[in-house]
C-alpha positions, 0 to 999 in steps of 0.5 A, spaced: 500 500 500 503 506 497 505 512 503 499 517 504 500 523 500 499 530 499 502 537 499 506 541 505 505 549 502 509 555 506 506 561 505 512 565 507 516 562 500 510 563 496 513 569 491 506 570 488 508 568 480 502 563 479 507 558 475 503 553 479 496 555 477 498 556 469 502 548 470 495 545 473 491 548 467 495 546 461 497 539 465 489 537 466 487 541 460 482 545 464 478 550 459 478 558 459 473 562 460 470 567 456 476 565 450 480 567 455 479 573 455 477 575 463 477 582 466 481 584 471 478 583 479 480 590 481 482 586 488 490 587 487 494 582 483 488 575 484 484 576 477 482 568 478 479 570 484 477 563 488 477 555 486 473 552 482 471 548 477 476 550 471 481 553 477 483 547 481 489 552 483 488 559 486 494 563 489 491 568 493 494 575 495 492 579 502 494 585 502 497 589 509 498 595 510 496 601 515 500 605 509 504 606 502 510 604 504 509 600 511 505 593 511 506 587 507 503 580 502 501 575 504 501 570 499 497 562 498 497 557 493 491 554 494 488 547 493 483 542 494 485 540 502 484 532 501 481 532 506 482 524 510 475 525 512 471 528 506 466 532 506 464 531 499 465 524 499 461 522 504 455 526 500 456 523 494 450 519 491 453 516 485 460 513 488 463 518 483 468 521 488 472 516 491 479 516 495 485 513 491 490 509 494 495 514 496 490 517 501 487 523 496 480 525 494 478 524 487 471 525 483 470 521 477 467 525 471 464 519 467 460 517 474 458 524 476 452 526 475 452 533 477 448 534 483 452 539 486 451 535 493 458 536 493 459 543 493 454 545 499 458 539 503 465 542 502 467 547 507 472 550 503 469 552 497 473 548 493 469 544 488 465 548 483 461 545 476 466 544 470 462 549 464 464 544 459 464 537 462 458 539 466 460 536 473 464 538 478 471 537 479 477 540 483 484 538 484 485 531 483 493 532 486 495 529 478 492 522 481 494 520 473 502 522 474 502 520 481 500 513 479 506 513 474 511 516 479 511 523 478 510 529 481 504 533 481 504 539 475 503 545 480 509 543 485 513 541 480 513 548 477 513 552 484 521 556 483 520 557 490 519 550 493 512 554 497 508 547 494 512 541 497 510 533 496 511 528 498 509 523 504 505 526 508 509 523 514 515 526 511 512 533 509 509 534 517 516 533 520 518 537 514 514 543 517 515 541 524 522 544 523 521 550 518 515 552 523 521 552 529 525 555 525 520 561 524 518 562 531 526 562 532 526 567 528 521 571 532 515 570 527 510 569 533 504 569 529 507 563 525 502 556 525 501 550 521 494 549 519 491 542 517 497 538 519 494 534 525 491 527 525 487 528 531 484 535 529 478 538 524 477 532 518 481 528 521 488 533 518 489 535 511 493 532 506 494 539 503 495 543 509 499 550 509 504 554 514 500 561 515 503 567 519 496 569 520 490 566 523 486 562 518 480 566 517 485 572 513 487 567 508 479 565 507 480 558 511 475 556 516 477 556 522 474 550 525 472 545 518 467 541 519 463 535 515 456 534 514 455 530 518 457 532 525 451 537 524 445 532 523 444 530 530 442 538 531 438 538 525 434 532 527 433 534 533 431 541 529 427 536 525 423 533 530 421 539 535 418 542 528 415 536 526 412 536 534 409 544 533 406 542 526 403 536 529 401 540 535 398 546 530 395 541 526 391 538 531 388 545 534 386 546 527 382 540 527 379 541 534 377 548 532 374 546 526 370 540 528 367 545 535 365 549 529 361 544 526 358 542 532 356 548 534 352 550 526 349 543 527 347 544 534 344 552 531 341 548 525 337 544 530 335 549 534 331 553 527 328 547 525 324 546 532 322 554 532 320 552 525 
């Protein structure tokens, strides 16, 4: 059985040059929108602005500054996390997302029937409908290279080694050493996210070192699946369930006092009569 794998992202590397978004589009020959032709966000140098269907990468830029020349960017390569427990998995009606034999999270296109449980069940906003495929799809993590023994198009483009892959093992002690040496270096905000088994979804096989909390680079604090809110719902459910019942039955109580009552109001006209 081949070693989980997955990405280790440090953001403090990251130069912002998008060679990674470019290398996945042309690697898994994503379509364009508009022919190619899109106008500009406005929202600094991020024109993709956010991972979908046809951008199974996005690096983010967040600017921080409190004046022109005083402040800084902090920029993320972001990815599908694949996540060990899957939201988007354990919703799927079709068995078209499965998990590969090296831990990664993969929708099947030809068995997809484009229902978009996925996308409400992901909270990470990752998965997204494919405009020219006509059903979801992320990142697979190169699923097709990997089973040939090659590194994924996005890492192996990054200059800077921000995208790092490999077995997840090896990639947490990885990160384990460069956040120490970060916070040797004074950078106290500085934190791993994703990478702890016992944590939120079971960790992440694509987890990030941030040097800011998660909520400024757009990340949920707390990730959660769906399930984990269907004891609330059902009891949400059933207290409904109880009150229209309960409505329900006044209105029948009401309605059939009224009958009594014009019944009764009948009898009495006729006996005057």
């Amino acid at each position: 059985m081949p070693a989980a794998m997955g990405f280790f992202t440090d953001t403090t590397i990251c130069i912002g040059c998008k060679a990674c978004e470019v290398a996945c589009k042309n690697w898994n020959q994503l379509p364009a929108e508009a022919g190619g032709i899109r106008e500009l966000s406005g929202d600094s140098y991020d024109n993709t602005r956010k991972l979908d269907g046809t951008h199974w990468r996005h690096v983010k830029f967040i600017e921080q500054f409190d004046g022109p020349y005083n402040g800084r960017w902090l920029m993320m390569s972001d990815v599908c996390k694949h996540c060990v427990q899957a939201g988007c998995l354990e919703v799927c009606p079709t068995g078209a997302i499965i998990r590969t034999e090296f831990d990664t999270v993969v929708i099947q296109s030809d068995v997809c029937n484009g229902c978009r449980a996925c996308i409400a069940a992901c909270p990470f906003g990752v998965i997204d409908m494919n405009h020219v495929s006509g059903t979801a799809q992320k990142c697979t993590l190169c699923y097709d290279s990997m089973q040939v023994g090659l590194e994924p198009a996005c890492s192996k483009a990054c200059p800077t080694d921000s995208i790092q892959f490999g077995p997840i093992s090896e990639l947490r002690v990885r990160a384990g050493k460069r956040l120490e040496q970060l916070k040797a270096q004074g950078e106290a905000r500085a934190q791993l996210y994703g990478d702890d088994p016992n944590g939120p979804l079971g960790g992440l096989n694509s987890f990030y070192l941030l040097v800011d909390n998660p909520e400024v680079y757009g990340l949920p604090k707390k990730p959660q699946l769906p399930s984990r809110n269907l004891p609330k719902s059902g009891m949400l459910s059933a207290a409904t369930g109880a009150v229209l019942g309960l409505v329900a039955l006044v209105g029948i109580r009401k309605r059939r006092v009224e009958e009594v009552a014009g019944a009764g109001a009948g009898g009495s006209g006729g006996g005057n009569a």
